[in-house]
C-alpha positions as CSV (number, residue, x, y, z in Angstrom):
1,X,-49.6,78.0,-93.9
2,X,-50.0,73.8,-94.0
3,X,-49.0,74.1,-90.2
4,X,-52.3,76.4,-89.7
5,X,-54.4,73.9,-92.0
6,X,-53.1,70.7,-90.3
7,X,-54.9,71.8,-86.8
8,X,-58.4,72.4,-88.5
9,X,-58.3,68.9,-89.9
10,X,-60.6,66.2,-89.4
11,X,-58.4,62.8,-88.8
12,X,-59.9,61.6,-92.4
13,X,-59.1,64.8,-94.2
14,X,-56.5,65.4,-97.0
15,X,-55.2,67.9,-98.3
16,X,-54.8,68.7,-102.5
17,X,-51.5,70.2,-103.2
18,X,-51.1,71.8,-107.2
19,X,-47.1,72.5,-107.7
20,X,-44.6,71.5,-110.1
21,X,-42.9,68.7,-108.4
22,X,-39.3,69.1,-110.6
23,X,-37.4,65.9,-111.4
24,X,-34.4,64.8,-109.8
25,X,-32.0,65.6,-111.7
26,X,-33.4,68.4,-113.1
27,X,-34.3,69.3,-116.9
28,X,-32.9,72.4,-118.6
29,X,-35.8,74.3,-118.2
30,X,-37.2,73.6,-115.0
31,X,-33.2,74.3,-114.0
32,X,-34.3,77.6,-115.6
33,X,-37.4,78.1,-114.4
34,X,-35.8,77.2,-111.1
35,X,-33.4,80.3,-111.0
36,X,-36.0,82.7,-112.6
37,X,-38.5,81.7,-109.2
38,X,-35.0,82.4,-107.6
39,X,-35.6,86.4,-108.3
40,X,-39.0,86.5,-106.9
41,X,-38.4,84.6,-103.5
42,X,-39.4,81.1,-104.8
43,X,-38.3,77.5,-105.6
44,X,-38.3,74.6,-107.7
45,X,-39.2,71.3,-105.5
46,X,-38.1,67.7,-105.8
47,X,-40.9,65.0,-104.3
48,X,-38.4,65.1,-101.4
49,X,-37.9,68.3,-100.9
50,X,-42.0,68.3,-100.8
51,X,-41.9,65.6,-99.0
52,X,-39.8,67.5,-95.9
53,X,-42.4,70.4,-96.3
54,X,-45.8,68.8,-95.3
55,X,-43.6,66.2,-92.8
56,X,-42.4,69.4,-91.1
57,X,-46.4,70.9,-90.6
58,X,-47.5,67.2,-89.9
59,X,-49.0,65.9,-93.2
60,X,-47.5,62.7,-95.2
61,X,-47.7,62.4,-98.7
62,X,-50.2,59.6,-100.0
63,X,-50.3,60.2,-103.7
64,X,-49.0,62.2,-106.6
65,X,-50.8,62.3,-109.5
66,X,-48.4,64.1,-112.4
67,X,-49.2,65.7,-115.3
68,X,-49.4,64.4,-119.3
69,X,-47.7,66.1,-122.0
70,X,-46.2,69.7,-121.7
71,X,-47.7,69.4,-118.0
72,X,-45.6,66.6,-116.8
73,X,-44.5,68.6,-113.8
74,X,-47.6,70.1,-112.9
75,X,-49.1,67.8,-110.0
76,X,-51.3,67.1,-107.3
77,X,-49.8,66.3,-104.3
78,X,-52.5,64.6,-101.7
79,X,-52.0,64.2,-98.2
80,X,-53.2,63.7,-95.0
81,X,-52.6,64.0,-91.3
82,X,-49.4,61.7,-90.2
């Protein structure tokens, strides 16, 4: 899907990414909440791991702003064209 959105961008575009971005190592529950996604086809992902998803459709990563509180993993990821 970012490989289809990287070809209608402008050269001063971004892109606004909201996903957990998991520490590395883990905690217990996102461990957990890791292997639950598991079941239903998804993952957990490190700032590297998203890191090697937008590089592969063309984006780099320019920011992360992370969540307070209970919603420390919950971020948004902004990037633009490489």
């Amino acid at each position: 899907m970012l490989k289809q959105v990287v070809g209608a961008l402008a050269e001063d575009s971004k892109v606004l990414l909201q996903e957990d971005v998991m520490d590395n190592p883990p905690s217990h529950s996102a461990a957990m909440l890791d292997l639950m996604m598991l079941g239903f086809g998804g993952k957990q992902r490190t700032i590297e791991m998203w890191e090697a998803v937008v590089g592969e459709a063309g984006l780099k990563i320019d920011k992360v702003v992370r969540g307070t509180g209970p919603w420390k993993s919950l971020s948004v990821i902004e990037c633009t064209k490489k």
